[in-house]
LUMMARDREN-336871 format. One record per residue (C-alpha): residue in one letter; x, y, z. Coordinates in steps of 0.05 Angstrom, whole numbers. Example, Ala and Ser with C-alpha at 12.3 -4.5 7.8 and 13.67 -1.06 7.14 Angstrom:
% LUMMARDREN-336871
@resn A	x 246	y -90	z 156
@resn S	x 273	y -21	z 143
% end
This chain:
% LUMMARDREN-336871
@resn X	x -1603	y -1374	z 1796
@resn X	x -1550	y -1387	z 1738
@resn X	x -1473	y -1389	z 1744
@resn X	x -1431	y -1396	z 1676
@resn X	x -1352	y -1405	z 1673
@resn X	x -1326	y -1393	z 1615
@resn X	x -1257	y -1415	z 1586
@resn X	x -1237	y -1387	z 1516
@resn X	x -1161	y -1397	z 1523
@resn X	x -1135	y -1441	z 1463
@resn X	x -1145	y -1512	z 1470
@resn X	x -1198	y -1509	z 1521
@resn X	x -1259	y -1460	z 1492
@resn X	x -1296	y -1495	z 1547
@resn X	x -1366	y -1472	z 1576
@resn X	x -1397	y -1496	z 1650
@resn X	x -1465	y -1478	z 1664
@resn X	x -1503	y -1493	z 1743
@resn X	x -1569	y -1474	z 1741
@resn X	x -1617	y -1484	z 1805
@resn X	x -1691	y -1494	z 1778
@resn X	x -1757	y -1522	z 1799
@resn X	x -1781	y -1585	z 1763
@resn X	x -1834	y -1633	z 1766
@resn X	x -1805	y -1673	z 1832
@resn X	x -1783	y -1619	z 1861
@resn X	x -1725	y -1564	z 1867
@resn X	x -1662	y -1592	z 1814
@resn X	x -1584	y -1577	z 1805
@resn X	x -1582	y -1574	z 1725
@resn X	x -1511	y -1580	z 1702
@resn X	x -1484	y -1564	z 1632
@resn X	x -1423	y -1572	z 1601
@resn X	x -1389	y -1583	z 1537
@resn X	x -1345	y -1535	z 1474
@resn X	x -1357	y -1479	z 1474
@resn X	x -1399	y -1477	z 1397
@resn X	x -1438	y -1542	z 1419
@resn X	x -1498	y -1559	z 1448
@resn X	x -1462	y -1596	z 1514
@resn X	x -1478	y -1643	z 1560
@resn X	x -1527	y -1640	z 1619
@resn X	x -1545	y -1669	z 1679
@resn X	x -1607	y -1661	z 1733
@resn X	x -1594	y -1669	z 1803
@resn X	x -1655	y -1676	z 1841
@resn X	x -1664	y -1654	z 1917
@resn X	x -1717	y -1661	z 1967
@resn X	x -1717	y -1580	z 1990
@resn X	x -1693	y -1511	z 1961
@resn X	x -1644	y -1506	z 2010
@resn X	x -1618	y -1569	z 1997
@resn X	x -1607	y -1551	z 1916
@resn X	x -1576	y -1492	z 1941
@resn X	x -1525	y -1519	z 1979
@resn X	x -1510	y -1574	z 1923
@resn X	x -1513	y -1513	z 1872
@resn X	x -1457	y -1471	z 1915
@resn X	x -1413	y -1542	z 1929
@resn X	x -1416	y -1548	z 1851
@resn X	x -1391	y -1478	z 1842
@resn X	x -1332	y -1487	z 1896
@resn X	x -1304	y -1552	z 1868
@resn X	x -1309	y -1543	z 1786
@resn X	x -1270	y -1485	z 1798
@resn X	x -1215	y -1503	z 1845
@resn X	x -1218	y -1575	z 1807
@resn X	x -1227	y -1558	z 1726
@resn X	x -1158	y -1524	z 1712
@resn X	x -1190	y -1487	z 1650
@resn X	x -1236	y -1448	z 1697
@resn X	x -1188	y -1437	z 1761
@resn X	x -1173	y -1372	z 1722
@resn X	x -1240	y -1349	z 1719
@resn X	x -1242	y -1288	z 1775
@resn X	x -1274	y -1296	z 1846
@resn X	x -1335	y -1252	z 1822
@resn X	x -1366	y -1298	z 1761
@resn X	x -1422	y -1280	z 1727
@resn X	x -1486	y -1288	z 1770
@resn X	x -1547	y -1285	z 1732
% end
């Protein structure tokens, strides 16, 4: 499961990418950020059950949103992938 926001309004050009994915210690949050044009920053957030990445993964979603003012104009129905 992927979600990517997406800000391309002058200054920002801002990307935000939450990823849930299975890694070597278990189920992981990967977050990646940055310009849009570079390679970002990331971040692994490692949980002891699915369910458990899941609910980080949605809590991510909620807050960069509401708290990132670039992407508080990205529309309720982001791109899933």
């Amino acid at each position: 499961m992927e979600v990517r926001f997406t800000c391309t309004t002058y200054p920002y050009r801002k990307f935000y990418t939450i990823m849930l994915a299975q890694s070597l210690f278990g189920p992981a949050v990967i977050r990646t950020w940055g310009r849009i044009g570079t390679a970002g920053r990331s971040k692994v957030d490692r949980h002891e059950t699915l369910h458990d990445a899941r609910l980080a993964l949605e809590g991510r979603r909620r807050t960069t949103v509401i708290r990132q003012s670039p992407f508080a104009s990205v529309p309720a129905d982001h791109q899933a992938i």
